[in-house]
C-alpha positions as MATLAB code, in Angstrom:
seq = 'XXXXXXXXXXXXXXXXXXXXXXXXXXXXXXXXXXXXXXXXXXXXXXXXXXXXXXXXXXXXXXXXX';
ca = [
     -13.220    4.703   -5.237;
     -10.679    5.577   -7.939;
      -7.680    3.841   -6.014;
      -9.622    0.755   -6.119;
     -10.564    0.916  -10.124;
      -7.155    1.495  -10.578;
      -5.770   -1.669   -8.519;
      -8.466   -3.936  -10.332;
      -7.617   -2.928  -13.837;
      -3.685   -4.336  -13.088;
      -2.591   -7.702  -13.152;
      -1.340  -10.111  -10.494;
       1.981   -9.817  -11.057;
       1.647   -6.066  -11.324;
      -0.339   -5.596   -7.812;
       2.665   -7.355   -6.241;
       4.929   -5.202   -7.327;
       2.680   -2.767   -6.505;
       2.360   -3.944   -2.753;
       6.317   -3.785   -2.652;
       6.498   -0.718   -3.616;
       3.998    0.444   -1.060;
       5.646   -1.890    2.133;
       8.568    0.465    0.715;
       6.806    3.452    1.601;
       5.538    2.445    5.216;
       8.529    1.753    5.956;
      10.579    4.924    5.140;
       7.120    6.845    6.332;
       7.343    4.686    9.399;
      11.040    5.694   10.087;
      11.238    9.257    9.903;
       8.108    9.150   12.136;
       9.723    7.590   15.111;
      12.675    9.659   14.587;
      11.217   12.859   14.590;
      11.809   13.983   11.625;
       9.030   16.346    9.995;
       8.888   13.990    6.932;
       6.230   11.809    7.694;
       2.980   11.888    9.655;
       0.681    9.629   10.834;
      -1.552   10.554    8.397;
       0.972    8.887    5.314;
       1.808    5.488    7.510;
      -1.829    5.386    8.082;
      -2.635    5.730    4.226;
       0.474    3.250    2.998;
      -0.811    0.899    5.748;
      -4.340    0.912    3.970;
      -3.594    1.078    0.602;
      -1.572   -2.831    1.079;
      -4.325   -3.520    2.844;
      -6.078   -3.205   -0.466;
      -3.892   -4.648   -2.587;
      -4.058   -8.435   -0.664;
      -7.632   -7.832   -0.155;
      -7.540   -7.508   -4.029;
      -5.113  -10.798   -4.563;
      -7.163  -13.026   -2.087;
     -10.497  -12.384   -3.881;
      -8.621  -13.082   -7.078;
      -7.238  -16.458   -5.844;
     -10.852  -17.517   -4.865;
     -12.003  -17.272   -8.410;
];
């Protein structure tokens, strides 16, 4: 999965910021879903939701080590 090659390769610091900067984007995607607006589907909360998802999955295996 190239998402996932591309989260490993960062550092932590750098996946955090990342995971802001995705919470970010669920949330705008998240508002201008309930409003109605034709911005966002549920298709892009559905893909921000995973992709944070990812990036603790990524910090928690890191912290094990």
């Amino acid at each position: 999965m190239k998402m996932m090659k591309d989260l490993r390769a960062l550092s932590d610091a750098e996946l955090l910021r990342r995971a802001e900067e995705f919470k970010k984007e669920l949330l705008k995607a998240t508002v201008q879903a309930a409003s109605g607006s034709g911005g966002a589907s549920a298709g892009t909360v559905r893909k921000s939701k995973r992709a944070i998802a990812r990036v603790n999955t990524l910090l928690k295996q890191r912290e094990g080590l």
